[in-house]
N, CA, C and O atoms as a GROMACS GRO file, in nm:
protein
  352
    1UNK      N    1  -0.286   0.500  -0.208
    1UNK     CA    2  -0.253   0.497  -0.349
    1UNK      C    3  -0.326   0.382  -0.416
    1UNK      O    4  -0.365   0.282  -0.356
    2UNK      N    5  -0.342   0.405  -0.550
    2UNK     CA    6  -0.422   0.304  -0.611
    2UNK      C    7  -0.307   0.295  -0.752
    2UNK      O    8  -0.263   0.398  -0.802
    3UNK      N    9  -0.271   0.167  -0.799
    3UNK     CA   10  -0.261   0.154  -0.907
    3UNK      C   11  -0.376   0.069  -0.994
    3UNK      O   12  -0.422  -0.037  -0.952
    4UNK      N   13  -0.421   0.145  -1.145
    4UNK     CA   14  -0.571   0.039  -1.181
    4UNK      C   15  -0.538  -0.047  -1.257
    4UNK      O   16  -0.619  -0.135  -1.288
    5UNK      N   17  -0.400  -0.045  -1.313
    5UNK     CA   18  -0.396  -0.173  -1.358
    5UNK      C   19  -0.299  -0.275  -1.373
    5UNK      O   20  -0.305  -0.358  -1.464
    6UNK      N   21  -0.199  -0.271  -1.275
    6UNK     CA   22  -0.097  -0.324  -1.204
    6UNK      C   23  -0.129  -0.411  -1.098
    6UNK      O   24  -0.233  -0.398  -1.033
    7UNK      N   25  -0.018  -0.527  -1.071
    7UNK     CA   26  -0.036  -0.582  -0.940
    7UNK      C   27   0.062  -0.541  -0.839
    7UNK      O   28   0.176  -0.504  -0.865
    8UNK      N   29   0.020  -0.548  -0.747
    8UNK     CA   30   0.141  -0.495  -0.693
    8UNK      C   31   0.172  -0.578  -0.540
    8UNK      O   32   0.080  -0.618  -0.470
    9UNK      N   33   0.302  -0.592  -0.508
    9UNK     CA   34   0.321  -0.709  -0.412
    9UNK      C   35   0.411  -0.590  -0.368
    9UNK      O   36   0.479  -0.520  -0.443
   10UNK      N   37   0.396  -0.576  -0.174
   10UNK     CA   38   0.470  -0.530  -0.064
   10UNK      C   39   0.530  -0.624  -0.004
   10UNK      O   40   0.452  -0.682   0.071
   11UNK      N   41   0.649  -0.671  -0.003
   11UNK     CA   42   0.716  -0.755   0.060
   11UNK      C   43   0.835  -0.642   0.191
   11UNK      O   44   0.924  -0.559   0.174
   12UNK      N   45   0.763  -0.707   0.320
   12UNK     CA   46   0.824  -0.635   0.427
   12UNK      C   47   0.968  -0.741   0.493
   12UNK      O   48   0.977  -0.843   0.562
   13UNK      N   49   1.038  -0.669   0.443
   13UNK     CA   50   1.224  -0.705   0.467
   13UNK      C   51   1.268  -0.721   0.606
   13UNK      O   52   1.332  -0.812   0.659
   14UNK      N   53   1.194  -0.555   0.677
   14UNK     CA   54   1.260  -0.578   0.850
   14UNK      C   55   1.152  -0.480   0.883
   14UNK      O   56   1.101  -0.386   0.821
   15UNK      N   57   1.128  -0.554   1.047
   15UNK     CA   58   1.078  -0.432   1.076
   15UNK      C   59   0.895  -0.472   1.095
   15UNK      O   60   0.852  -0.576   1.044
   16UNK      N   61   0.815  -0.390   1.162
   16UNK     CA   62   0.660  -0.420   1.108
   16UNK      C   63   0.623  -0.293   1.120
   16UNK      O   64   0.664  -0.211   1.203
   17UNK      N   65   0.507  -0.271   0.996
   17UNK     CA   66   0.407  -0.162   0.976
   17UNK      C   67   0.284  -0.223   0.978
   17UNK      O   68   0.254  -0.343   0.976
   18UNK      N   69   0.204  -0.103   0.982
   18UNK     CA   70   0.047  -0.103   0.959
   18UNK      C   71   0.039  -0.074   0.816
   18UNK      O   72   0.116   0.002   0.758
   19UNK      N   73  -0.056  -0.135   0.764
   19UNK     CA   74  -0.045  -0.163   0.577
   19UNK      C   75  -0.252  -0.064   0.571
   19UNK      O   76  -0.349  -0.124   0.617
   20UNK      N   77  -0.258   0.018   0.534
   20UNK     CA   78  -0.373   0.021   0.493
   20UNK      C   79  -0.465  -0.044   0.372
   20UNK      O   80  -0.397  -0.023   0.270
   21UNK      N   81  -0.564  -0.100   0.340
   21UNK     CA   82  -0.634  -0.172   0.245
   21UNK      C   83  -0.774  -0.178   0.233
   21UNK      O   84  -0.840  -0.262   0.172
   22UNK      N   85  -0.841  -0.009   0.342
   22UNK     CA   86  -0.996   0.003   0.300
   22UNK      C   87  -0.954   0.201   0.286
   22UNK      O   88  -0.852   0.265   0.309
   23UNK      N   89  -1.032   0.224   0.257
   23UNK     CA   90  -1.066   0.371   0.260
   23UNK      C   91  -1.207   0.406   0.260
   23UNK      O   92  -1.276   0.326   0.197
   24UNK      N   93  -1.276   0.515   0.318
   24UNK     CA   94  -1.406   0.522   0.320
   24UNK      C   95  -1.402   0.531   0.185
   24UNK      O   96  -1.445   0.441   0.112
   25UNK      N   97  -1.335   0.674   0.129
   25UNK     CA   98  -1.424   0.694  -0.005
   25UNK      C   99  -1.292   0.671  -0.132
   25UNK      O  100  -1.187   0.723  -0.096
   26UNK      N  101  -1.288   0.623  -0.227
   26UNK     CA  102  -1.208   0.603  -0.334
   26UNK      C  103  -1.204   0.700  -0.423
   26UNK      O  104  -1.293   0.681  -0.505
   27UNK      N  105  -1.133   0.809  -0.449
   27UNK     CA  106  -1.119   0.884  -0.546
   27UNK      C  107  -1.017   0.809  -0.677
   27UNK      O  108  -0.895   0.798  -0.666
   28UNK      N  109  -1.058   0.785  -0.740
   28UNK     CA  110  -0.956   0.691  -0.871
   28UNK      C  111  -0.977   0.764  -0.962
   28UNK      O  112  -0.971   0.709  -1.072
   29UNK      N  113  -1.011   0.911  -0.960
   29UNK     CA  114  -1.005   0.982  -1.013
   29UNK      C  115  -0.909   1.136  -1.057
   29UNK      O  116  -0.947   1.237  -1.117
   30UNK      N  117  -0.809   1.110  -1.014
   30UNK     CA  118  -0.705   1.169  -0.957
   30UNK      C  119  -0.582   1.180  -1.080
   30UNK      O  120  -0.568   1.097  -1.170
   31UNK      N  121  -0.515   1.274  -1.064
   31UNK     CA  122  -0.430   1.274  -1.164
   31UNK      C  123  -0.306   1.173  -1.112
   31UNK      O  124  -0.275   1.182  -0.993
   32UNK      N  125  -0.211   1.047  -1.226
   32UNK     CA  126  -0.126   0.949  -1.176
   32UNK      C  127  -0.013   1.001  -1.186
   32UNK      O  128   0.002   1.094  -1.265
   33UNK      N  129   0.089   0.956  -1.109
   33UNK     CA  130   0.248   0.979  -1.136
   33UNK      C  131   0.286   0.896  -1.182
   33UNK      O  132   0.238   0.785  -1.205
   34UNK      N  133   0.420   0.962  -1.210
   34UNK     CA  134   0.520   0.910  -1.307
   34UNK      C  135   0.507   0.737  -1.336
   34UNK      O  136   0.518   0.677  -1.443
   35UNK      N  137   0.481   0.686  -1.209
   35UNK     CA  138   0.465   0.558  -1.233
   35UNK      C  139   0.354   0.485  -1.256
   35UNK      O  140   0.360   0.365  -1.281
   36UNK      N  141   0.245   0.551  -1.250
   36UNK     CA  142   0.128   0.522  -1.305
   36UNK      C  143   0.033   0.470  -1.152
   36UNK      O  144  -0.029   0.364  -1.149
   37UNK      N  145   0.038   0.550  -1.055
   37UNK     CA  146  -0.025   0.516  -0.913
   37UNK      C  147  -0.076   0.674  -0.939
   37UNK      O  148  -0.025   0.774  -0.991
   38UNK      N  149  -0.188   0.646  -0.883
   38UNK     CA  150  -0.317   0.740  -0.839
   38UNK      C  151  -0.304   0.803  -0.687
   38UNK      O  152  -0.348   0.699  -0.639
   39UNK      N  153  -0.288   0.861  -0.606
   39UNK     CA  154  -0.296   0.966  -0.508
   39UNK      C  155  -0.466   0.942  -0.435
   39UNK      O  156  -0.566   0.966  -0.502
   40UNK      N  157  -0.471   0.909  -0.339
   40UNK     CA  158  -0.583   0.916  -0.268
   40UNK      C  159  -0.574   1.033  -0.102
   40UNK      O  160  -0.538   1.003   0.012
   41UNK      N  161  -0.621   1.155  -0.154
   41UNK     CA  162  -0.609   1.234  -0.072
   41UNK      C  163  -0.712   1.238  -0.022
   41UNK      O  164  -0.816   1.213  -0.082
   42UNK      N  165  -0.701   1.283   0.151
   42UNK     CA  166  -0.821   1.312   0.202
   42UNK      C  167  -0.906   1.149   0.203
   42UNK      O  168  -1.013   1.120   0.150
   43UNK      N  169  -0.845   1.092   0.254
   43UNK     CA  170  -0.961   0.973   0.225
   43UNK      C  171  -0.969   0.914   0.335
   43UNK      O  172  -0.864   0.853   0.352
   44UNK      N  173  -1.072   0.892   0.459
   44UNK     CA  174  -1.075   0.849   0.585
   44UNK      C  175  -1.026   0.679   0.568
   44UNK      O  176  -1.093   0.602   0.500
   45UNK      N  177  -0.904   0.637   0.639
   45UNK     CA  178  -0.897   0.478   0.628
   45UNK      C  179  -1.034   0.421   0.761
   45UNK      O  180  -1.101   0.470   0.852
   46UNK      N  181  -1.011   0.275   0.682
   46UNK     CA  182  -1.110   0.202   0.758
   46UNK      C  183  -1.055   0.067   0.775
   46UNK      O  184  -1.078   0.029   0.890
   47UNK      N  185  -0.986  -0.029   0.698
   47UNK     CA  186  -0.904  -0.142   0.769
   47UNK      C  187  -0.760  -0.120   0.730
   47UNK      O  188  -0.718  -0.097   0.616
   48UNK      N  189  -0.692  -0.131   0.840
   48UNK     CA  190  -0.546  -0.195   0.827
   48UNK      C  191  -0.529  -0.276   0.879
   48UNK      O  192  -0.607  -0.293   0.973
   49UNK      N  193  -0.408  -0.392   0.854
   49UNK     CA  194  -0.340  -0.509   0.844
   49UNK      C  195  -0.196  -0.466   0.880
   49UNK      O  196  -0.129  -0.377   0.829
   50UNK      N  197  -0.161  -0.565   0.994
   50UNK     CA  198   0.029  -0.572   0.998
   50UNK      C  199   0.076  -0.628   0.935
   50UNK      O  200   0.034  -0.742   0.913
   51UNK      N  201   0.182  -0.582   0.876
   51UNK     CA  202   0.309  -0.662   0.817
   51UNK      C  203   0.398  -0.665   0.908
   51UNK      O  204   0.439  -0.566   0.970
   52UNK      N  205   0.450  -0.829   0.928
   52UNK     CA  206   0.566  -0.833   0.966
   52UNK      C  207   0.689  -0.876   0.873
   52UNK      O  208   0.705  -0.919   0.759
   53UNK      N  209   0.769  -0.839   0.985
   53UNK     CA  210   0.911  -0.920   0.876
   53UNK      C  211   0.905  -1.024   0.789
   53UNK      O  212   0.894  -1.118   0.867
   54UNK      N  213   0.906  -1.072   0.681
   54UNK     CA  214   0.917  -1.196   0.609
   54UNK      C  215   0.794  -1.230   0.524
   54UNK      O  216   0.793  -1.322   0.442
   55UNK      N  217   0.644  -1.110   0.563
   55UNK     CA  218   0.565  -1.129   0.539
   55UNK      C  219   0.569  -1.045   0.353
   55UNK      O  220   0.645  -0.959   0.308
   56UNK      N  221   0.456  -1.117   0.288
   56UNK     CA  222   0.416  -1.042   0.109
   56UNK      C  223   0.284  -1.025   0.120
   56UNK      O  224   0.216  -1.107   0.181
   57UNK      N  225   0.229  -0.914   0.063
   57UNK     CA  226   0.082  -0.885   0.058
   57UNK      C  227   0.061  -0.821  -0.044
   57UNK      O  228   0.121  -0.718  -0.074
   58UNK      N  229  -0.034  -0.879  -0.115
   58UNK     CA  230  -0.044  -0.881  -0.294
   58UNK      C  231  -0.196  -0.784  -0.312
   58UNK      O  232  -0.298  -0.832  -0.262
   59UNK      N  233  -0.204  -0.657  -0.380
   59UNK     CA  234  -0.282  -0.580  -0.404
   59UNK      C  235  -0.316  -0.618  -0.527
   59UNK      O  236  -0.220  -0.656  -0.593
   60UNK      N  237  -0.418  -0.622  -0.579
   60UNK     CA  238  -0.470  -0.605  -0.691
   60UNK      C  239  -0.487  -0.521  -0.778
   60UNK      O  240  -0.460  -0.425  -0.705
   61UNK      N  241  -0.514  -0.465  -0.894
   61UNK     CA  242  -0.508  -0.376  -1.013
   61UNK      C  243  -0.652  -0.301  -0.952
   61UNK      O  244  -0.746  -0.380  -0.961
   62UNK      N  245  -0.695  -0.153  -0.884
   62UNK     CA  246  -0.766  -0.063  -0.855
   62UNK      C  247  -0.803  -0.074  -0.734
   62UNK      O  248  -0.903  -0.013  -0.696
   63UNK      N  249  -0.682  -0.209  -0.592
   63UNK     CA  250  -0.729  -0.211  -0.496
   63UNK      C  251  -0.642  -0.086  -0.409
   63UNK      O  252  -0.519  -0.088  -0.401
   64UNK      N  253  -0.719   0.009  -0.352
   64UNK     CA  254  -0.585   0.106  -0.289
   64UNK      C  255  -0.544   0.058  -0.134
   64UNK      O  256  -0.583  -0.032  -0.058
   65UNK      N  257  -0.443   0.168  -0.125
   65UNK     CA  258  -0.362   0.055  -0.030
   65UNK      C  259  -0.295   0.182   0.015
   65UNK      O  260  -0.328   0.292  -0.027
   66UNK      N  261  -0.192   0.160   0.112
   66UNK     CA  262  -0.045   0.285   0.180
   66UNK      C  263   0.017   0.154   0.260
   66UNK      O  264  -0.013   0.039   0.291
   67UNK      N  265   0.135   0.263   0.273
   67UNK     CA  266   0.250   0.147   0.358
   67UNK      C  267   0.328   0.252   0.470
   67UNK      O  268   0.326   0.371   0.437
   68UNK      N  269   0.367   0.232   0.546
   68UNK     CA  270   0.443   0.305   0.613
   68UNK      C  271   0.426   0.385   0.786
   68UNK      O  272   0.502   0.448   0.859
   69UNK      N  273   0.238   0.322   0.796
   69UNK     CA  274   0.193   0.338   0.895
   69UNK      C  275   0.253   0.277   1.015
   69UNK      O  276   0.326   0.178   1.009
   70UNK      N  277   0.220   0.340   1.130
   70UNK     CA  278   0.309   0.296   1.231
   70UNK      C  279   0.244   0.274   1.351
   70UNK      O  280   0.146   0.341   1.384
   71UNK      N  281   0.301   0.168   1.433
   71UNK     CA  282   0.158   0.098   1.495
   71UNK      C  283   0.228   0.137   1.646
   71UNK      O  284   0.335   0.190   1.676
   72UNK      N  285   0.111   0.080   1.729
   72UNK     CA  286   0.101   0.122   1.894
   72UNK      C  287   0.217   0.146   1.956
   72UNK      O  288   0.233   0.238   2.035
   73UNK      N  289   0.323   0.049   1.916
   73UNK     CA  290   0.452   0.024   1.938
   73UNK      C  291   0.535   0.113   1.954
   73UNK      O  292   0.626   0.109   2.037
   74UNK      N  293   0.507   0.225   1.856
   74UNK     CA  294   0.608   0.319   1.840
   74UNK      C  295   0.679   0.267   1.686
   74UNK      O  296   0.641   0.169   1.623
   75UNK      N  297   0.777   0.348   1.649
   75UNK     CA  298   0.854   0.357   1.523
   75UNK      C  299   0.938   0.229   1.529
   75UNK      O  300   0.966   0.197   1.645
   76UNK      N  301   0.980   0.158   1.447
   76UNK     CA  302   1.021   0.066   1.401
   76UNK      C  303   1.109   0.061   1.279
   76UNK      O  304   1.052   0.115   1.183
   77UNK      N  305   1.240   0.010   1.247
   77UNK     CA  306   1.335   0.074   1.126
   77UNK      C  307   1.238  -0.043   1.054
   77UNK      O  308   1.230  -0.158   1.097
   78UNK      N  309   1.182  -0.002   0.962
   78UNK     CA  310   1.152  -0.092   0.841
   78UNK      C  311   1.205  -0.090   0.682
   78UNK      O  312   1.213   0.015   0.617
   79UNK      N  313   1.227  -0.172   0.648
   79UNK     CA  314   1.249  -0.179   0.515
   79UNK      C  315   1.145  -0.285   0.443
   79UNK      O  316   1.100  -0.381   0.505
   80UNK      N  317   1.116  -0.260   0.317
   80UNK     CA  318   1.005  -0.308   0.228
   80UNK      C  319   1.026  -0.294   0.104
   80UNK      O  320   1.091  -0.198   0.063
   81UNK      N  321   0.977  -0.384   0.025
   81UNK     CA  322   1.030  -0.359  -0.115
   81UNK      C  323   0.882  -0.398  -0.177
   81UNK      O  324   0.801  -0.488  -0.154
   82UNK      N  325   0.887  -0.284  -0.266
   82UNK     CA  326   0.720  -0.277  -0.347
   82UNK      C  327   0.748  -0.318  -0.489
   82UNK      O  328   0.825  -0.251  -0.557
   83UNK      N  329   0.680  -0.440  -0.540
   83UNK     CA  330   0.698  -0.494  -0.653
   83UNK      C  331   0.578  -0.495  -0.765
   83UNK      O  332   0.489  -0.581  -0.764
   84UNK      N  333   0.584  -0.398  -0.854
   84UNK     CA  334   0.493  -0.377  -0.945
   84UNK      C  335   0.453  -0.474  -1.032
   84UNK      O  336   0.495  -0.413  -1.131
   85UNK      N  337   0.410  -0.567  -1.076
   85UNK     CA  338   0.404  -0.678  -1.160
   85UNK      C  339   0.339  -0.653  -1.334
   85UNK      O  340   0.221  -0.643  -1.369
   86UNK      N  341   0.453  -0.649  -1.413
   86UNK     CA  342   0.432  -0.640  -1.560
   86UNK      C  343   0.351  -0.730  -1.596
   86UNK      O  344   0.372  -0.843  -1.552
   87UNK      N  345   0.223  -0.705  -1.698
   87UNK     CA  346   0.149  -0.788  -1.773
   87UNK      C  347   0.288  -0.940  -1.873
   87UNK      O  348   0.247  -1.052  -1.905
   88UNK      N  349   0.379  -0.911  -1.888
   88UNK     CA  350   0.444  -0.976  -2.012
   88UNK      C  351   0.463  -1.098  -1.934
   88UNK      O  352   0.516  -1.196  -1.986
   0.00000   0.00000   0.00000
């Protein structure tokens, strides 16, 4: 997902995931939802990053990103809270 002009902060509560933050190809061309995030379908990833518990990782306005990946380990109960950041 991409939001283009939002910040957006993943703060991981419990738990660890794999955070994606490359994609081969960027479609930002895509129709947005309700909340104003863009859909990146079909898009081969290329780096992910762990989050652990306690950890925040701050995206930028057209950097895309996913959450929810799940690493070598096996499944893990996670909770995360995604914080959109208002211009005001």
């Amino acid at each position: 997902m991409v939001h283009p002009t939002k910040v957006c902060v993943l703060l991981t509560l419990q738990g660890s995931e794999l955070l994606v933050t490359t994609y081969r190809r960027k479609d930002q061309e895509g129709s947005k939802d309700e909340n104003g995030f863009i859909s990146i379908p079909d898009s081969q990833v290329t780096d992910v990053i762990r989050s652990e518990e306690g950890t925040f990782t701050v995206f930028m306005p057209g950097e895309p990103f996913s959450y929810g990946i799940q690493g070598e380990e096996g499944p893990t109960k996670v909770k995360h809270l995604l914080i959109v950041l208002d211009e005001s």
